[in-house]
C-alpha positions in Angstrom: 0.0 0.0 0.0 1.6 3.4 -0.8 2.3 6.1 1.8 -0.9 8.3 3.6 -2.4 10.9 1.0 -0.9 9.3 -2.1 -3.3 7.4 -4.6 -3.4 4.1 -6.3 -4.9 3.4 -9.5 -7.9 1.7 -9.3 -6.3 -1.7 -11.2 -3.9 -2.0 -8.1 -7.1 -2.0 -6.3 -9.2 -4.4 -7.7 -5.5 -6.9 -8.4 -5.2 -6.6 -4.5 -9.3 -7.3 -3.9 -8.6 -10.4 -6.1 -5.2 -11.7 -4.7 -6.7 -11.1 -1.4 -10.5 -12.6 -2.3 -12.2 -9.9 -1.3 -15.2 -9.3 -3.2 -15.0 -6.4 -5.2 -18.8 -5.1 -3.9 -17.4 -5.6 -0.7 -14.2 -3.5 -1.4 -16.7 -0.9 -2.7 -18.4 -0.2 1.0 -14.7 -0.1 3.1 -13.3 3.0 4.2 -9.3 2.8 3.2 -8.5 2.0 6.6 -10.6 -1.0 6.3 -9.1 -2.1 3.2 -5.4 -1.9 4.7 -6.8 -3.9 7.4 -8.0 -6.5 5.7 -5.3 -7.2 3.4 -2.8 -6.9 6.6 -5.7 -9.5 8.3 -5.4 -11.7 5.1 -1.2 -11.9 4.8 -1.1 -12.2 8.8 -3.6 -15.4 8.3 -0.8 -16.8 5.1 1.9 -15.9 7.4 0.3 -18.7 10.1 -0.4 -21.0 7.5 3.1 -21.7 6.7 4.2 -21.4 10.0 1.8 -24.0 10.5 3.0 -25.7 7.4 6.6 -25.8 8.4 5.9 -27.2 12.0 4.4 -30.1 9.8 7.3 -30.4 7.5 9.5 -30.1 10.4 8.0 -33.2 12.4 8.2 -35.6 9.4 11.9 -34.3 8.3 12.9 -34.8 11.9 11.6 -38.0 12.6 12.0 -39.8 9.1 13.8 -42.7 9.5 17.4 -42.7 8.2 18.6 -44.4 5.0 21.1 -47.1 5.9 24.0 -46.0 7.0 23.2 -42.1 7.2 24.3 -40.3 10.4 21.7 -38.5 12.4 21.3 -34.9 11.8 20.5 -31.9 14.0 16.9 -31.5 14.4 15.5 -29.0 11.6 13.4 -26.2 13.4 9.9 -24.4 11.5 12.2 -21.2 11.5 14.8 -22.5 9.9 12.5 -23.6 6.8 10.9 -20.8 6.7 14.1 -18.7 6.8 13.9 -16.6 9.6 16.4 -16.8 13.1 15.0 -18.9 15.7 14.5 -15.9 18.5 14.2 -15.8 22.3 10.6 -16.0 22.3 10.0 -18.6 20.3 11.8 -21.3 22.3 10.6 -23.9 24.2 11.6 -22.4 27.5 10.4 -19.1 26.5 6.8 -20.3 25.6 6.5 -22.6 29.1 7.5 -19.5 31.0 4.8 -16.9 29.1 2.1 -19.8 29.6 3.3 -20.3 33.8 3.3 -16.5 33.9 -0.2 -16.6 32.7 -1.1 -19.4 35.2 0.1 -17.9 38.0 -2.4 -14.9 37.5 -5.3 -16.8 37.7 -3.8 -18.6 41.1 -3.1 -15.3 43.4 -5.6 -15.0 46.4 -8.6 -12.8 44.9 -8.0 -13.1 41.1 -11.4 -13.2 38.6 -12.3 -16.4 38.5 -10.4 -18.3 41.3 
């Protein structure tokens, strides 16, 4: 999408209503802040997909059985296939101790719902 105040020619917008599937007389009732949220909504909900792909790919790379007399590799990680650097938060520790920091919340004297 081009900067604040600048315009896009009407093909751009109905190639992005069709790469994105949104309906065209749907397009035709958003605001352009709608529109920019919807297409970020739509290539936030690809970006999950192949995450979710290459946790998939990752389990059956990783637990293939080996070819005789092939080594074991290291572990392939989803990051890795998708290209980008396995950070902080995405580790295994990192996750357990977000979800026990959110646990602990709900078990303090007086907290909604305990």
């Amino acid at each position: 999408m081009p900067p604040e105040g600048q315009s896009v020619p009407y093909d751009e917008y109905q190639r992005l209503c069709w790469e994105y599937d949104i309906p065209l007389d749907v397009f035709w009732g958003m605001t352009r802040r709608e529109f920019v949220l919807a297409l970020e909504g739509r290539a936030k909900k690809q970006e999950r997909e192949l995450e979710r792909l290459a946790i998939h790919a990752a389990w059956i790379i990783n637990n293939r059985t080996p070819a005789l007399g092939e080594k074991r590799r290291k572990p392939i990680t989803p990051a890795q296939l998708l290209g980008k650097k396995q950070d902080e938060t995405t580790s295994l520790e990192a996750s357990a101790r977000r979800w026990r920091d959110f646990l602990a919340a709900f078990k303090q004297p007086g907290a909604k719902g305990a």
